[in-house]
C-alpha positions as a printed NumPy array, in Angstrom:
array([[  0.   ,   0.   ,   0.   ],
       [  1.332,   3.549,  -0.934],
       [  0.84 ,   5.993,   1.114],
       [  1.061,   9.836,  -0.277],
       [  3.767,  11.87 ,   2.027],
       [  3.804,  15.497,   1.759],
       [  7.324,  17.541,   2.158],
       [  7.499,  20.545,   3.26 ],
       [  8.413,  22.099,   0.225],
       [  4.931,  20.566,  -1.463],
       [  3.106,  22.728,   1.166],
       [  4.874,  25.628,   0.99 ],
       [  4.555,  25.652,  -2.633],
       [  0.561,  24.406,  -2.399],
       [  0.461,  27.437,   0.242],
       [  1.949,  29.775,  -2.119],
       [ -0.424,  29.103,  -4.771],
       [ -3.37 ,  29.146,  -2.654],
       [ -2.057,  32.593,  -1.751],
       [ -1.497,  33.593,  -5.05 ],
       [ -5.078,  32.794,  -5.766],
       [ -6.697,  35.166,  -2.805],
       [ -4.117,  37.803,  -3.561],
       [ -5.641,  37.401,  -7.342],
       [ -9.363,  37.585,  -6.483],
       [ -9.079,  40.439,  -3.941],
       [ -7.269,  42.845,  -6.811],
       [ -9.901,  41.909,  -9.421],
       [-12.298,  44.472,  -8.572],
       [ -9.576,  47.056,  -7.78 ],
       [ -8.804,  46.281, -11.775],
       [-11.905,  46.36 , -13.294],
       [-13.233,  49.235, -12.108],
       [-13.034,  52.031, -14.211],
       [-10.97 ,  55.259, -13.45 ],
       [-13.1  ,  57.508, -11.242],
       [-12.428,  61.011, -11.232],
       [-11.804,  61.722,  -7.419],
       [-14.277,  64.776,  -7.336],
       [-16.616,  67.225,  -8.869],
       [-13.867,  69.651,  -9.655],
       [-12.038,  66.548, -11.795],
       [-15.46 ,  65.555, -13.599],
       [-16.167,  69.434, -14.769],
       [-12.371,  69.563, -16.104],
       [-12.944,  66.287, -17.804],
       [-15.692,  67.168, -19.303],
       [-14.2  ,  70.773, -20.316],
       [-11.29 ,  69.238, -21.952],
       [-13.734,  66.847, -24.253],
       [-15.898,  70.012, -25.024],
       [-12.608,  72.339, -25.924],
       [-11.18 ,  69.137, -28.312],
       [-15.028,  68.872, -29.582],
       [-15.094,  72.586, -30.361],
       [-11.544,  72.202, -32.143],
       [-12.121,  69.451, -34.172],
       [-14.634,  71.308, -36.008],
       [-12.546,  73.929, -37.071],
       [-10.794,  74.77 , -39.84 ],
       [ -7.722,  77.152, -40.339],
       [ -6.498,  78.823, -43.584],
       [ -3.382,  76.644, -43.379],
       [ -3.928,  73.715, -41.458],
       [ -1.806,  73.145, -38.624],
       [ -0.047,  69.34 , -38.144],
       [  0.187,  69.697, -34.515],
       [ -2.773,  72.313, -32.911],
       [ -1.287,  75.054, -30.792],
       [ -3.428,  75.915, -27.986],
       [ -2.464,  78.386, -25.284],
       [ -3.994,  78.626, -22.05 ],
       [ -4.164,  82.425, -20.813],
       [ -4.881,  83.546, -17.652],
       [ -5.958,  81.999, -13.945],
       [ -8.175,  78.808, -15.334],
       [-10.304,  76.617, -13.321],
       [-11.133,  73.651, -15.565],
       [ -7.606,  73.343, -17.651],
       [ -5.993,  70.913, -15.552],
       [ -6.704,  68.269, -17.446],
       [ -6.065,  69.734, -20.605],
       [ -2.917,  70.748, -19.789],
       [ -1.855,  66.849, -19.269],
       [ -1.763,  67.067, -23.349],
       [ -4.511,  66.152, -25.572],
       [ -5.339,  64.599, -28.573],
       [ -8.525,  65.258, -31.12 ],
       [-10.776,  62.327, -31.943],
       [ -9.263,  62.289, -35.266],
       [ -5.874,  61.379, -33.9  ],
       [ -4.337,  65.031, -34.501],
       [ -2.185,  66.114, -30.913],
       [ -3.177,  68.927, -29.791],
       [ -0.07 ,  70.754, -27.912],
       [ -1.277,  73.148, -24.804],
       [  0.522,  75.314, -22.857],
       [  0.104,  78.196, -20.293],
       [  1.078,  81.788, -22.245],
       [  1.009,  85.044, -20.043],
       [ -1.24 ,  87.634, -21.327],
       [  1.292,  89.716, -22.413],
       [  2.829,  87.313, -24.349],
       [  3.516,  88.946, -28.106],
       [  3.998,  85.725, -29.613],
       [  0.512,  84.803, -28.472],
       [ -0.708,  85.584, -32.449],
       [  2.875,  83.78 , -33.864],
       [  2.786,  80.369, -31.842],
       [ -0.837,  79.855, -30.959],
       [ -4.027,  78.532, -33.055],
       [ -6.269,  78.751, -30.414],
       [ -6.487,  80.313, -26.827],
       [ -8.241,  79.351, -23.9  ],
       [ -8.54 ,  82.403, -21.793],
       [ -9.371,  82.331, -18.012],
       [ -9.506,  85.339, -15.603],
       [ -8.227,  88.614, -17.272],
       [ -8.794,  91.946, -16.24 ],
       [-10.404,  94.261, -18.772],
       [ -7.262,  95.662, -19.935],
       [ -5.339,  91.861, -20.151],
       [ -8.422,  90.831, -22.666],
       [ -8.552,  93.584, -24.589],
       [ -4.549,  93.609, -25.019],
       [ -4.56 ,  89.625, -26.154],
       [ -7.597,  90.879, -28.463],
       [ -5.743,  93.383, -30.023],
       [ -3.078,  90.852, -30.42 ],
       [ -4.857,  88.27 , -32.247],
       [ -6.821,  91.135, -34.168],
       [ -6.071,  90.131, -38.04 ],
       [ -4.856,  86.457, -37.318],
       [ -7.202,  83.384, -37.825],
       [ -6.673,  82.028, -34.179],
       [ -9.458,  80.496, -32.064],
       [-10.743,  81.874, -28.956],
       [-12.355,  80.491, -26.315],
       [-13.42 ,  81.955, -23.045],
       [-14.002,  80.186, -19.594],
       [-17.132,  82.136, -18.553],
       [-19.704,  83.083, -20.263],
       [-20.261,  86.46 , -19.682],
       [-17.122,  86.873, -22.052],
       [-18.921,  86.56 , -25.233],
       [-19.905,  89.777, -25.758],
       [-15.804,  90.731, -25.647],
       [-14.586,  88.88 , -28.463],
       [-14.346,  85.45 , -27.623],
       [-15.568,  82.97 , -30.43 ],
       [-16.399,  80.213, -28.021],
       [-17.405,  81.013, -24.182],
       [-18.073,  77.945, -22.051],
       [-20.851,  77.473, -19.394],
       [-20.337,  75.081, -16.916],
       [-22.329,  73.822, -14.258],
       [-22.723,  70.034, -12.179],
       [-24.49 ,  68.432, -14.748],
       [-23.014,  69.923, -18.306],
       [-20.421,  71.65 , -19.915],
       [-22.334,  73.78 , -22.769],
       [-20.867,  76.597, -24.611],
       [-22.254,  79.786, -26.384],
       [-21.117,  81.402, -29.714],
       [-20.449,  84.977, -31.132],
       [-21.266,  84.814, -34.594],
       [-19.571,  88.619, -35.088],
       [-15.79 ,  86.887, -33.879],
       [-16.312,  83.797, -35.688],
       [-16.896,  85.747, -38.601],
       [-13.741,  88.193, -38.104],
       [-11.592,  85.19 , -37.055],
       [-10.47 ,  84.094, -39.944],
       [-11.305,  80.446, -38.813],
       [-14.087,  78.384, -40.237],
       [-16.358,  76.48 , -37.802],
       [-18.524,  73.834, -38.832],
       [-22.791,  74.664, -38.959],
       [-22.804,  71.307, -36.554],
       [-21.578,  73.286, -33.893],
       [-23.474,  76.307, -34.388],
       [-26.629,  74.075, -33.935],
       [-24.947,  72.554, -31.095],
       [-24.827,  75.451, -29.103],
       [-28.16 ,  76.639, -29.656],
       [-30.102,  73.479, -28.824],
       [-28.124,  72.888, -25.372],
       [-28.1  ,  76.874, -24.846],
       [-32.251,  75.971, -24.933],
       [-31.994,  73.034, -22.489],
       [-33.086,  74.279, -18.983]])
């Protein structure tokens, strides 16, 4: 009659799989779940950075950029994660970077420009800057589309809309899509 003898190194190495095993199944749902942002404050920049690349893939230059410039002006609140770098739908990188306001290369390096808090005079000095060159503008809050932003954004918990001024997009020199147009009006008429 055989009888089965187990050595110690059979049970350390049955011990080491079983192990192995728990240490698998505890992690599982630490991998599958999906990457959270950790608070409201991540989820409105999130969504900011998908409407900005949304709002920039519809545009069209005079000569088309290979890599979009996009410079970040002034004290932002929702740029944080577009300033991890970006990339369009369409595959097209989108380089950003924080300009100061003064900045006279603003209208030389930059095909769009996300501006944040300016005083009066900061905005109307970058305006005068970008005056006669087809660059993009688009404004944090809202109340700055009366200035000369093309694009101002309006965000709030739930969305991340945006408004248009028809009189910049006109002088910009850039061509937006109707799609977008349309886009703003319909969620500009959502309560």
């Amino acid at each position: 009659m055989d009888v089965a003898v187990s050595s110690p190194e059979q049970r350390t190495g049955w011990r080491l799989r079983q192990l192995s095993l728990c240490l698998l199944l505890l992690s599982a749902p630490c991998l599958a779940q999906p990457q959270v942002p950790v608070n409201l404050a991540d989820q409105r920049a999130r969504a900011v950075t998908q409407v900005v690349l949304g709002i920039l893939s519809y545009a069209r230059w005079p000569t088309e950029p290979a890599q979009l410039q996009l410079c970040v002006v002034g004290p932002t609140e929702y740029t944080d994660d577009l300033l991890k770098g970006a990339t369009q739908s369409s595959g097209r990188p989108v380089q950003v970077r924080r300009v100061l306001a003064s900045d006279p290369a603003i209208a030389r390096e930059c095909n769009a420009v996300y501006l944040g808090k300016l005083s009066t005079t900061e905005r109307s000095d970058v305006f005068d800057s970008l005056n006669g060159h087809a660059i993009l503008s688009i404004s944090e809050y809202g109340n700055q589309c009366t200035v000369g932003s093309l694009f101002c954004l309006r965000v709030t918990d739930d969305q991340v809309s945006f408004e248009v001024n028809l009189d910049s997009v006109a002088r910009s020199g850039v061509r937006i899509h109707p799609n977008v147009l349309q886009l703003s009006r319909r969620r500009a008429a959502q309560p």
